[in-house]
Residue frames relative to the residue before (quaternion, step in Angstrom):
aa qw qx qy qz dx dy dz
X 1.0000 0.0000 0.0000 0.0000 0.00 0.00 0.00
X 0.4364 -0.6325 0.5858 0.2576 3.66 -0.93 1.15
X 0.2427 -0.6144 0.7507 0.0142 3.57 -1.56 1.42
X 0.6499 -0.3744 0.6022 0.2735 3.54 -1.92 0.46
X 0.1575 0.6640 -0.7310 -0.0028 3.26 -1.12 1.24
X 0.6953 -0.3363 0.4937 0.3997 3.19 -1.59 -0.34
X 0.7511 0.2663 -0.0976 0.5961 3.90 -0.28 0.84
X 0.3934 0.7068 -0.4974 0.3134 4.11 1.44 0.11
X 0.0489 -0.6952 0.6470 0.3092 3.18 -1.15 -0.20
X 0.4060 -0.7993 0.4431 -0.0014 3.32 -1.02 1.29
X 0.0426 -0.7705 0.6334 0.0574 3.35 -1.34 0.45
X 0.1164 0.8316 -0.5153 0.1712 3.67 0.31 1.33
X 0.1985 -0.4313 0.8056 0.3543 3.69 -1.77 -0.36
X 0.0428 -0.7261 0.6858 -0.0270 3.09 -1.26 0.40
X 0.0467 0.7239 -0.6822 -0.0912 4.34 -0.83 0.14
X 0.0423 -0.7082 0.6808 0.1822 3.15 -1.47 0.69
X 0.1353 -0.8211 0.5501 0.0698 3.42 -0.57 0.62
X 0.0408 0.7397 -0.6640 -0.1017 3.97 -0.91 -0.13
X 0.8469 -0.2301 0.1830 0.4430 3.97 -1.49 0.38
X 0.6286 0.3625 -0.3158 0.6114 3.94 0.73 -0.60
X 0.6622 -0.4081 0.5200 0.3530 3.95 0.02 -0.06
X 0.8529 -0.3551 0.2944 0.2444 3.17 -1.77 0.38
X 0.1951 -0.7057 0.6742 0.0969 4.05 -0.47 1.54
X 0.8608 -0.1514 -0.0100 0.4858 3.84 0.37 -0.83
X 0.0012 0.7669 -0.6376 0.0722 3.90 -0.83 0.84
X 0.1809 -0.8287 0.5297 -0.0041 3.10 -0.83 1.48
X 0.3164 0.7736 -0.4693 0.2850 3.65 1.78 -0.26
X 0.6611 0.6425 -0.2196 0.3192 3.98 0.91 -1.06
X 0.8044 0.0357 -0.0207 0.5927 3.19 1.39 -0.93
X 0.7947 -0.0442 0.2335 0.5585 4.04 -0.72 -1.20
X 0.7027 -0.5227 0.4526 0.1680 2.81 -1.29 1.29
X 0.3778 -0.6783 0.5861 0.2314 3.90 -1.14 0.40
X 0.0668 0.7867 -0.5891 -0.1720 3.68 -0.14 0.44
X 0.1917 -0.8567 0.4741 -0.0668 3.62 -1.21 0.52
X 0.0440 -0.7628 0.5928 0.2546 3.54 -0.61 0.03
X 0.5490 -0.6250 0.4693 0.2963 3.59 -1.00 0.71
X 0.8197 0.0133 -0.1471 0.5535 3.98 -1.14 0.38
X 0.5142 0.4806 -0.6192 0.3481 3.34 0.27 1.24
X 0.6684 -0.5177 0.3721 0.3830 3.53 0.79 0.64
X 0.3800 0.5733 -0.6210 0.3759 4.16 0.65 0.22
X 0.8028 0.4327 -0.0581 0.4061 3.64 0.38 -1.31
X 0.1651 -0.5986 0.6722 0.4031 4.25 -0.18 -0.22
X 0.8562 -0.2914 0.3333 0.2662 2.82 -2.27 0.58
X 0.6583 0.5331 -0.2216 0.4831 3.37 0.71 -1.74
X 0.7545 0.3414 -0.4087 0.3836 3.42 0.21 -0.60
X 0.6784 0.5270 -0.3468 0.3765 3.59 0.80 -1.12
X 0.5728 0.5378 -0.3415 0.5157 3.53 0.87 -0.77
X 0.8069 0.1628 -0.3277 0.4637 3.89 0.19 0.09
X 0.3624 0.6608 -0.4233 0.5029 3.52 1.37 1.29
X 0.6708 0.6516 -0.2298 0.2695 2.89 1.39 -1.10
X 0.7179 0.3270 -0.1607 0.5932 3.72 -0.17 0.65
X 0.4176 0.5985 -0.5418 0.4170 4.01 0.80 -0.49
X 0.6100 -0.6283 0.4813 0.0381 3.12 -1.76 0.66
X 0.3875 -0.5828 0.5538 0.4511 3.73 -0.06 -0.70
X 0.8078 0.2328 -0.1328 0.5251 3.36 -0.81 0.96
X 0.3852 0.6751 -0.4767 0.4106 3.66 1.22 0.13
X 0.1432 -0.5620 0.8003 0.1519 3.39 -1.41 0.61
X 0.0943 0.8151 -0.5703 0.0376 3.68 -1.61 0.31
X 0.0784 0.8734 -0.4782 -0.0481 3.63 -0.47 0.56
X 0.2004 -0.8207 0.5229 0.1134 3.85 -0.45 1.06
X 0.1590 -0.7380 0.5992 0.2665 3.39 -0.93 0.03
X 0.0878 -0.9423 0.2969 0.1276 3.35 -0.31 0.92
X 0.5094 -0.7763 0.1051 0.3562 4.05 0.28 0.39
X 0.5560 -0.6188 0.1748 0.5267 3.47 -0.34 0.96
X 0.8018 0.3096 -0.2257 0.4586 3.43 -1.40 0.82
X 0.6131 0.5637 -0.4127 0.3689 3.69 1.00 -0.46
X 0.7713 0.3729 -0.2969 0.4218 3.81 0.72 -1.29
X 0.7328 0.1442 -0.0232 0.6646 4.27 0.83 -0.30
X 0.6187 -0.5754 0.4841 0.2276 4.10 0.43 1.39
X 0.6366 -0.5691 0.4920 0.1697 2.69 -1.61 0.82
X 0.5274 -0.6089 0.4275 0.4103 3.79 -0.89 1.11
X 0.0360 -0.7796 0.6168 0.1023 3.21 -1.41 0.58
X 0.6531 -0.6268 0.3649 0.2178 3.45 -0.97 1.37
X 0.6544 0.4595 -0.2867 0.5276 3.70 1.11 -1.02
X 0.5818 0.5217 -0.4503 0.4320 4.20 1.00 -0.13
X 0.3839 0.7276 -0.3322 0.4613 3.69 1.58 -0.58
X 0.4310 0.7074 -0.5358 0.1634 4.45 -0.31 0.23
X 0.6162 -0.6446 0.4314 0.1365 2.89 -1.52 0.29
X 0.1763 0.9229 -0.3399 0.0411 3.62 0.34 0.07
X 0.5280 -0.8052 0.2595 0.0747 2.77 -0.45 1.67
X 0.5040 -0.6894 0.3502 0.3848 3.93 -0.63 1.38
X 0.4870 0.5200 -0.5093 0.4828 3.89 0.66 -0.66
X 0.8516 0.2068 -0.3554 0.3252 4.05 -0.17 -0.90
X 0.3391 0.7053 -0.4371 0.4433 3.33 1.33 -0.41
X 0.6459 0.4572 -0.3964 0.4655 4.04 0.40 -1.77
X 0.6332 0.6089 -0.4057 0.2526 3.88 0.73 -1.72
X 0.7019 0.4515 -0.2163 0.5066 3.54 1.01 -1.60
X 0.8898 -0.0453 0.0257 0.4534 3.75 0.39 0.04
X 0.8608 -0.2323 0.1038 0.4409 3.25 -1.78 -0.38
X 0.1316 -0.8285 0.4843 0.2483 4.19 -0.29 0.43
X 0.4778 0.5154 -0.4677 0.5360 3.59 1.44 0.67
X 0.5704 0.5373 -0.5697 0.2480 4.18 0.95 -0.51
X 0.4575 -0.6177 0.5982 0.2263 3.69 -1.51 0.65
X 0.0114 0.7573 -0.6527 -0.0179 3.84 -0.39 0.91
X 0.3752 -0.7519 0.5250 -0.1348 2.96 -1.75 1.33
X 0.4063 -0.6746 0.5093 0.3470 3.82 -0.22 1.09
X 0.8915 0.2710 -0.2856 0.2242 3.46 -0.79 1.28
X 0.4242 0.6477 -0.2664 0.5741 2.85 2.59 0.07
X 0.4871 -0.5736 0.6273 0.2004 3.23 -1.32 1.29
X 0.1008 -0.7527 0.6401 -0.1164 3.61 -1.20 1.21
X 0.2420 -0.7174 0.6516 -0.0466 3.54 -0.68 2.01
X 0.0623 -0.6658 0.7184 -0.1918 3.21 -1.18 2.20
X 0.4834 -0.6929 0.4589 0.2750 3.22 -1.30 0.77
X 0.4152 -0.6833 0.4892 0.3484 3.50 -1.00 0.61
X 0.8050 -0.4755 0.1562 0.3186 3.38 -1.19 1.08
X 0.6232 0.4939 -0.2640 0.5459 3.83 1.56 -0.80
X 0.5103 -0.6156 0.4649 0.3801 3.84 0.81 -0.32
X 0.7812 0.4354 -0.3095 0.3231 3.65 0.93 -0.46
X 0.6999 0.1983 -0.2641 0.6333 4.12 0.77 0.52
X 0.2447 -0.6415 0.6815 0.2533 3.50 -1.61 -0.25
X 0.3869 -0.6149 0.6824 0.0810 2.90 -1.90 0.24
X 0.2124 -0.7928 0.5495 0.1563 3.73 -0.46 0.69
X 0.1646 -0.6795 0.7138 0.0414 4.03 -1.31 0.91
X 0.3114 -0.6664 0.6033 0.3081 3.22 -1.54 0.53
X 0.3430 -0.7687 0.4652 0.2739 3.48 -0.96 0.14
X 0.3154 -0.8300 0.4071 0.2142 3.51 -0.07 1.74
X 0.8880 0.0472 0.2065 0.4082 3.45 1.38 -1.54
X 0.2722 -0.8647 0.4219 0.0132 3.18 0.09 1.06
X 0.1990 -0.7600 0.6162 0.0564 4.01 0.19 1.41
X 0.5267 -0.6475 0.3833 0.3955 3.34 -1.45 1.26
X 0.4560 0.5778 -0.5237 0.4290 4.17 1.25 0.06
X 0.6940 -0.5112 0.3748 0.3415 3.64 0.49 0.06
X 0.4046 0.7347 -0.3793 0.3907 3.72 1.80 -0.95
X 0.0443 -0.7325 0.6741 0.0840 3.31 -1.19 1.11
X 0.3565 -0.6297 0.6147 0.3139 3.41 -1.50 1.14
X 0.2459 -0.7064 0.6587 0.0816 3.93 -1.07 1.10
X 0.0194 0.6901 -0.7157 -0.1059 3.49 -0.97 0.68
X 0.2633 -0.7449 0.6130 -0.0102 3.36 -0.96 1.53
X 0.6351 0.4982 -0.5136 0.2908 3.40 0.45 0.47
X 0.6900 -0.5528 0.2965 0.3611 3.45 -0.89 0.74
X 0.3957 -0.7894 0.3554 0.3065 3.75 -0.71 1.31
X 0.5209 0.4111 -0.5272 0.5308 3.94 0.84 0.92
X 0.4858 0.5695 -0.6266 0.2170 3.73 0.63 -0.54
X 0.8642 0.2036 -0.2912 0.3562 3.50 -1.65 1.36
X 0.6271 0.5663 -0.2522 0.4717 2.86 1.58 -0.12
X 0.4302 -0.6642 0.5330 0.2995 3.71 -1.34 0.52
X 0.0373 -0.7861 0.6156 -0.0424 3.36 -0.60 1.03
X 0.4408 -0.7602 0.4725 0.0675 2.57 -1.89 0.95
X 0.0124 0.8276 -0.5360 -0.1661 4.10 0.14 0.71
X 0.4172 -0.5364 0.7330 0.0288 3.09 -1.74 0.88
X 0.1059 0.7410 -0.6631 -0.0009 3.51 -1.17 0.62
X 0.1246 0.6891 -0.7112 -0.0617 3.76 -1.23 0.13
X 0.3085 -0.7586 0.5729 -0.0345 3.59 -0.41 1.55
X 0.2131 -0.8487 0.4804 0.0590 3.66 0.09 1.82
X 0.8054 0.1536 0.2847 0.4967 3.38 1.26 -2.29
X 0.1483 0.7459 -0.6492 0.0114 3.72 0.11 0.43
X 0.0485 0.6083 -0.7906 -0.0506 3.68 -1.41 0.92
């Protein structure tokens, strides 16, 4: 039977969850496939992947700030509606708690910000830090496929 290594490629459900309730849960629909230390996953998570079986169910509890760092105040910014229009639609309506998909500086992935505040100029405060950062979280695993 194929075990988690370092360098697997995976087929899992997986949930991470923290004190507000579930950020991602795949148990509802299609598996998550993946490849370990390519960054899909933080460290913390892959490291308690390591060694699982095929067919393994598992569940960790992990400590606040350990699986996605501790919130940091300088990821918190302001950003102004004129560049906001540049990166996209300049008619979308944005809302103080909606998750907001910007491109990453090369054009070829995004990154996602919540949106803390919304100035009557149109300026959204973004809080880029990840929505468990500081936060104990709970992982869920069900190991389908390791190649």
């Amino acid at each position: 039977m194929n075990t988690v290594q370092p360098g697997s490629f995976l087929t899992l459900h997986y949930r991470l969850g923290g004190p507000r309730g579930d950020v991602v849960n795949t148990f509802g629909g299609a598996p998550a496939t993946l490849s370990l230390g390519t960054g899909e996953l933080s460290p913390a998570l892959e490291q308690r992947l390591i060694g699982l079986a095929e067919g393994a169910r598992a569940s960790f509890d992990i400590p606040a700030g350990e699986a996605f760092g501790q919130r940091n105040a300088d990821m918190v910014q302001w950003l102004a509606r004129r560049e906001l229009d540049a990166l996209g639609d300049p008619r979308e309506p944005y809302a103080v708690g909606e998750v907001v998909q910007l491109p990453t500086p090369d054009g070829q992935g995004q990154f996602a910000a919540v949106v803390r505040a919304v100035r009557g100029d149109g300026a959204l405060q973004l809080d880029f830090n990840h929505p468990l950062a500081g936060q104990p979280v709970t992982f869920e695993v069900h190991v389908i496929g390791v190649l």
